[in-house]
C-alpha positions as CSV (number, residue, x, y, z in Angstrom):
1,X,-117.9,47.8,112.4
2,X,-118.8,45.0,111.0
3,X,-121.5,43.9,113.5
4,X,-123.5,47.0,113.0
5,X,-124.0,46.8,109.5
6,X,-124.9,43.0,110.0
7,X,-127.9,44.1,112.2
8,X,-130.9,45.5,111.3
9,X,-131.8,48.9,112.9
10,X,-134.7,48.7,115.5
11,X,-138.1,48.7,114.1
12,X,-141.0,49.5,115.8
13,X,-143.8,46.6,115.1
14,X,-146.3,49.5,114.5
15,X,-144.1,50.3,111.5
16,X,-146.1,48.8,108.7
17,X,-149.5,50.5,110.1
18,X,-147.9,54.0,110.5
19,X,-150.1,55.7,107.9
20,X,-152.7,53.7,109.1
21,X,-152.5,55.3,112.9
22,X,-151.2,58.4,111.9
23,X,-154.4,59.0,109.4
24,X,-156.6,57.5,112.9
25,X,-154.7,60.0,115.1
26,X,-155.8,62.8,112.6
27,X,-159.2,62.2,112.2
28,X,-159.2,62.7,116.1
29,X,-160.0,59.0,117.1
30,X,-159.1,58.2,120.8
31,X,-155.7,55.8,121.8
32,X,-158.4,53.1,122.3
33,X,-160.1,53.0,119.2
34,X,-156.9,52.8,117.6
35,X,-155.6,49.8,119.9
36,X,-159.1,48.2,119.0
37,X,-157.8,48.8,115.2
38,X,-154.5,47.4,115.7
39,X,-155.8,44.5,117.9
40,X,-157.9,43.5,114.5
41,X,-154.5,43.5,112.6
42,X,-153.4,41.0,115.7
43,X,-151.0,43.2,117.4
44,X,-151.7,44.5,121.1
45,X,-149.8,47.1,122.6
46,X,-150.5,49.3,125.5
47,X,-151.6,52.9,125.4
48,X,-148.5,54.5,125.9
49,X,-146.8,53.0,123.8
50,X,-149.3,53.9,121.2
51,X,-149.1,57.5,122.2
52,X,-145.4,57.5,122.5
53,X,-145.3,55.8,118.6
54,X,-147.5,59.2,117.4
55,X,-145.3,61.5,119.2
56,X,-142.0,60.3,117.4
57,X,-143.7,59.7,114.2
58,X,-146.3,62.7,113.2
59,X,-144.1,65.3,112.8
60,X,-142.4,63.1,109.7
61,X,-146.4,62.3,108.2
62,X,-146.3,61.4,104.8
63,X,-147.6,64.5,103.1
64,X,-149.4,63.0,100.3
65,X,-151.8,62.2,103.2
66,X,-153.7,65.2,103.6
67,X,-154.4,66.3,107.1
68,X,-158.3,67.2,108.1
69,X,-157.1,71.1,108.5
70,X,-156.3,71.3,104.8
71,X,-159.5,70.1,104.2
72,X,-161.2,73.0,106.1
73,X,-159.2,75.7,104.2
74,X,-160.0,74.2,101.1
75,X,-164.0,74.3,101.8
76,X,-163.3,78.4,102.8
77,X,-161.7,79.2,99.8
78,X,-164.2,77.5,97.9
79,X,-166.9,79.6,99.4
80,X,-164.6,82.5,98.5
81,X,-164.2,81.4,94.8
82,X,-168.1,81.1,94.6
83,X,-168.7,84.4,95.9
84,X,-166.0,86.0,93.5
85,X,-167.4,83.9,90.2
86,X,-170.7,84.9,91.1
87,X,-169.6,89.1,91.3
88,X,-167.0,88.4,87.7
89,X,-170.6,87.2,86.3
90,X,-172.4,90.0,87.4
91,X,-169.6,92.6,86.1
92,X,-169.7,90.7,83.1
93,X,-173.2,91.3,82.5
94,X,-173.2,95.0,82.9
95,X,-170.1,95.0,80.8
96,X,-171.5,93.5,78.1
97,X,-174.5,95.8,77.9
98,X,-174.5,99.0,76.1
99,X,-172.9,101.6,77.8
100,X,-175.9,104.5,77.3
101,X,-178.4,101.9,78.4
102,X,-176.1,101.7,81.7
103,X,-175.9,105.6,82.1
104,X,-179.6,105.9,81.8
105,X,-180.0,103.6,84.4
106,X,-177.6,105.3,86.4
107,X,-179.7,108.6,86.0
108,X,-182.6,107.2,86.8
109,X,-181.2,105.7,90.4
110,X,-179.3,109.0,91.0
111,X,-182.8,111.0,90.6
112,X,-184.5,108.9,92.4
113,X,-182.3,109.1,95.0
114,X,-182.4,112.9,94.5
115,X,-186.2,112.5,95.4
116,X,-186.0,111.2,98.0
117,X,-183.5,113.0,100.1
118,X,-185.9,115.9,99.5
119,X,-188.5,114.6,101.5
């Protein structure tokens, strides 16, 4: 089929912003302020067809453009990771101290617990 190959497929003239929308879409702006976006670039299209080019193309999102919701999981595990390097520090310190010291001072809490369930 010669005449097929002679063609170029249909391309959508949102094509060369589809990073550019997809990122928009993302970021949760509305259909609008992404029409005003593209009407700066100098193309107008209608709503639909906006919202139409999103449905068929966000599925196939270029990965190495990170999503908000990885951002969000990324700031809980770096809680997390704080939390845990600031208990591996504290470990660490009782490790390092003598381990009488750190049976005395075990006694001593474990008496004075003692004492008070007395009372």
């Amino acid at each position: 089929m010669p005449g097929k190959e002679s063609t170029p497929p249909f391309q959508s003239k949102l094509t060369p912003y589809r990073n550019e929308i997809l990122k928009a879409w993302f970021r949760r702006q509305t259909l609008k302020e992404i029409q005003a976006m593209l009407q700066k670039h100098g193309i107008t299209i209608s709503l639909p067809g906006i919202s139409l080019f999103i449905k068929r193309h966000k599925s196939k999102y270029d990965p190495k453009a990170e999503p908000p919701k990885k951002r969000v999981q990324t700031v809980k595990a770096s809680r997390s990771s704080k939390k845990l390097n600031a208990r591996l520090q504290a470990l660490e310190k009782v490790l390092v101290r003598d381990s009488s010291e750190v049976a005395r001072e075990y006694d001593q809490k474990r008496s004075r617990l003692k004492k008070t369930n007395r009372i």
